[in-house]
N, C-alpha and C positions, 0 to 999 in steps of 0.2 A: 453542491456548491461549485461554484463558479470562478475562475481568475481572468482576471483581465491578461495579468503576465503570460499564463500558461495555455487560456483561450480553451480552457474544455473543461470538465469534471475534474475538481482536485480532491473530494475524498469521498469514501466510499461506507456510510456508516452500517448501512444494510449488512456489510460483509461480517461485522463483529457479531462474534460465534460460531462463522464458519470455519471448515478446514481450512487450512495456511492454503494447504495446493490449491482450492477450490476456489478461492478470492485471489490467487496470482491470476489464474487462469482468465476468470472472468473480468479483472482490470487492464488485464493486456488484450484481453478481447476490445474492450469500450476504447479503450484509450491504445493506439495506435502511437508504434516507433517511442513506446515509453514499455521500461523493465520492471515488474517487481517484484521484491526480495521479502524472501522469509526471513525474520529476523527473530533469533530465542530471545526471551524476556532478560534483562539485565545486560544484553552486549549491546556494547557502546559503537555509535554508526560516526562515519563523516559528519561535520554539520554543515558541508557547503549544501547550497539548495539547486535541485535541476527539474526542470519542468515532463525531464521525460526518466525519472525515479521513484519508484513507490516504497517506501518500508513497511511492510507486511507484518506487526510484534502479535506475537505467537507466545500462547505457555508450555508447560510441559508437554502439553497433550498434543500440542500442535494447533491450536485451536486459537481465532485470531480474540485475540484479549483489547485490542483499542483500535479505535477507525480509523482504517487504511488512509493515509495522504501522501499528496504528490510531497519530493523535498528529497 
């Protein structure tokens, strides 16, 4: 998927299942001058939105439980 605003890939659904580190790794690979964060399931994030932040939600295991998007 696609934004006009952000002008590149804004989520990454392939990644759901993988390791947390394994899809930071590979989104900051793709998407250049943008961060992203592991985030444990129930902690609550900023809700401003930035084109170069990714929220990574992860369960216990570490393991990404919903598809990575830019925000």
């Amino acid at each position: 998927m696609h934004s006009k605003r952000c002008r590149s890939k804004i989520s990454w659904p392939e990644l759901v299942g993988a390791r947390g580190e394994d899809a930071v790794a590979t989104i900051e690979k793709e998407r250049l001058n943008t961060v992203a964060y592991i985030v444990p399931d129930g902690v609550v994030v900023t809700p401003d939105y930035s084109c170069t932040k990714v929220w990574v939600w992860v369960n216990a295991n570490g393991i990404v439980k919903s598809v990575p998007k830019v925000g």
